[in-house]
N, C-alpha and C positions, 0 to 999 in steps of 0.2 A: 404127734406126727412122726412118722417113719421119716429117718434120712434119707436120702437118694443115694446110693451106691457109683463113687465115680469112675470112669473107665481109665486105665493106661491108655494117652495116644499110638495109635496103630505105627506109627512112624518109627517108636523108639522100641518094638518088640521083633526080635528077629525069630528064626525059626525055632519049635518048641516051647515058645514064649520066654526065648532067654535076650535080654537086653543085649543090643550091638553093638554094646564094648565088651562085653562078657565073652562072645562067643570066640570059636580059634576061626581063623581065617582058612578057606577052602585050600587047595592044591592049585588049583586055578587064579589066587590070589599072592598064594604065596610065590610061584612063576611068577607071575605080570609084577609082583614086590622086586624078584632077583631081578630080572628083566630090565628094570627101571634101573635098582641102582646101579646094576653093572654099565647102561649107558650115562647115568650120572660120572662113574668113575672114570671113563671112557673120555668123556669133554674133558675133566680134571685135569687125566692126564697127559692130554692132546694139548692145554693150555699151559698146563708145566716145563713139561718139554721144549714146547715152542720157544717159550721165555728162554732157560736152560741153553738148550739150542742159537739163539738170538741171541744171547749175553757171550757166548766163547766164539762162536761167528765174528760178532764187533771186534773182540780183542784181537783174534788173529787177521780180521782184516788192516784194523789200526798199526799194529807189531809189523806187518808188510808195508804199510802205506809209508811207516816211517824209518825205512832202513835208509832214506838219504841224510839224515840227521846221527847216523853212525859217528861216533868220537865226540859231541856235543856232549854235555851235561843235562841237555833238555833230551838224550836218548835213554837216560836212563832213569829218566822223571818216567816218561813214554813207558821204557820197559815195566816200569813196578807197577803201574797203573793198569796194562794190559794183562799184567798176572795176578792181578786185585781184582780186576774184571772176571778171571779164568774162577778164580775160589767163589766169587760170587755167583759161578756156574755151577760149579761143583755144589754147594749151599742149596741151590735150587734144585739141584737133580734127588741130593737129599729128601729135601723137602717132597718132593715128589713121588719119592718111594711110598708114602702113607696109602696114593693112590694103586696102589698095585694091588691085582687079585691077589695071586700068592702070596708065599712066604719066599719061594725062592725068587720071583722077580724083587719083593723089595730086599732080600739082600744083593742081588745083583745091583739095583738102584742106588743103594748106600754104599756099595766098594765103590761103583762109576764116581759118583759123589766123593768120596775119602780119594781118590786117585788125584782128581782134578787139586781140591785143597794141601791137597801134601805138595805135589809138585809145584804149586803157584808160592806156598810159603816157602819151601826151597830158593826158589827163584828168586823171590823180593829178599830174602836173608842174604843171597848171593848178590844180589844186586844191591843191597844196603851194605852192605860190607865192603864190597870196591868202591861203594862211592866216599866212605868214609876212610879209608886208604888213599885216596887220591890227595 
């Protein structure tokens, strides 16, 4: 008896009879791909920033809230903490640079970030410094 000769399902052969993981993706495809990720990137970096943004917003609203506590020793608990808060800004806006189209937004996003962490450790060094002089 003759075998029966079995077919490829029609599902898993794309045009030219080449399987559709084989083939390159159209122009049309490969758009609707950029398309995508760039609004992927786009959320990313709307939720980065926001953080980013939210995190040095608190500090400088705290750093204001407690200018009546001036000459205490709980103001410069306050001060070190709001500039711990500012690096952990900086930290995030870093972080956020991966999200960037370019090359020159994420180094623009990594100086923003290096700006923020230099001046906050400044700060706390300054402000560790006087309190251990006192």
């Amino acid at each position: 008896m003759a075998k029966k000769k079995q077919n490829k399902p029609v599902a898993a052969a794309g045009p030219a009879g080449q399987k559709a993981a084989e083939r390159k993706p159209t122009k049309k495809e490969k758009k609707a791909i950029a398309e995508q990720r760039s609004k992927e990137l786009k959320a990313k970096r709307k939720k980065v920033s926001l953080a980013a943004l939210l995190a040095a917003g608190a500090a400088v609203i705290i750093n204001f809230a407690t200018n009546s506590y001036y000459g205490q020793p709980i103001y410069e608990w306050i001060q070190i903490g709001c500039f711990l808060l500012m690096g952990i800004s900086g930290g995030i806006f870093m972080y956020g640079a991966r999200y960037e189209e370019s090359e020159q937004q994420q180094r623009s996003k990594r100086s923003l970030g290096l700006v923020f962490i230099a001046v906050a450790l400044g700060v706390i060094l300054i402000e560790t410094v006087q309190m251990l002089m006192h």
